[in-house]
VOVO-650793 format. One record per residue (C-alpha): z, y, x. Coordinates in Angstrom, 2 decimals. Layout:
Z/Y/X
...
This chain:
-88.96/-80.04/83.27
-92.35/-78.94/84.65
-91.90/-75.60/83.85
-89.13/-75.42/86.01
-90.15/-77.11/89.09
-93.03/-74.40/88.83
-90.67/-71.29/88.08
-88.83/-72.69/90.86
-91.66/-72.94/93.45
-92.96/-69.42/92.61
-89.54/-68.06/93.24
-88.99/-69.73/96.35
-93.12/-68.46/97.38
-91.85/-65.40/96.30
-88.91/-65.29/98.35
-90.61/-66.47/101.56
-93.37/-64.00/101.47
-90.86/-61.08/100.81
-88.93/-61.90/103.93
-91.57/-62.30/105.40
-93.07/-59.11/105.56
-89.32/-57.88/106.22
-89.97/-60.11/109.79
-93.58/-59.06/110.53
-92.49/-55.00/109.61
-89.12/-55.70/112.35
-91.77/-57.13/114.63
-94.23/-54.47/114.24
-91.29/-51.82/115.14
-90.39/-53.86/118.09
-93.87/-53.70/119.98
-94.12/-50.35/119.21
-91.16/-49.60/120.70
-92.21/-52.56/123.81
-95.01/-50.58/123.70
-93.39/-47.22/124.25
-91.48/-48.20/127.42
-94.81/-49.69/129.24
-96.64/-46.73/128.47
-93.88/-44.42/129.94
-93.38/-46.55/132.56
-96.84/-46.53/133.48
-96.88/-43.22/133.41
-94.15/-42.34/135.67
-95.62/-44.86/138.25
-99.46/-42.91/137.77
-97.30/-39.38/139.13
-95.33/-41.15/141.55
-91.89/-40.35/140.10
């Protein structure tokens, strides 16, 4: 019975960690992009476009 309440609670670690790195890469990809907008946005303002 032990052993699976601990197989179970690994899997379910397991699980959580592997989505989320799934969430944190996503999040990583959207302030990039977030990123990518200020800068250009910035830079249009700096040559008065």
């Amino acid at each position: 019975m032990i052993h699976r309440l601990i197989t179970a609670t690994l899997l379910a670690g397991l699980l959580a960690v592997t989505a989320g790195c799934n969430t944190m890469e996503g999040l990583g990809e959207d302030l990039q992009s977030l990123g990518g907008s200020v800068e250009g946005a910035a830079s249009k303002n700096k040559n008065g476009e």
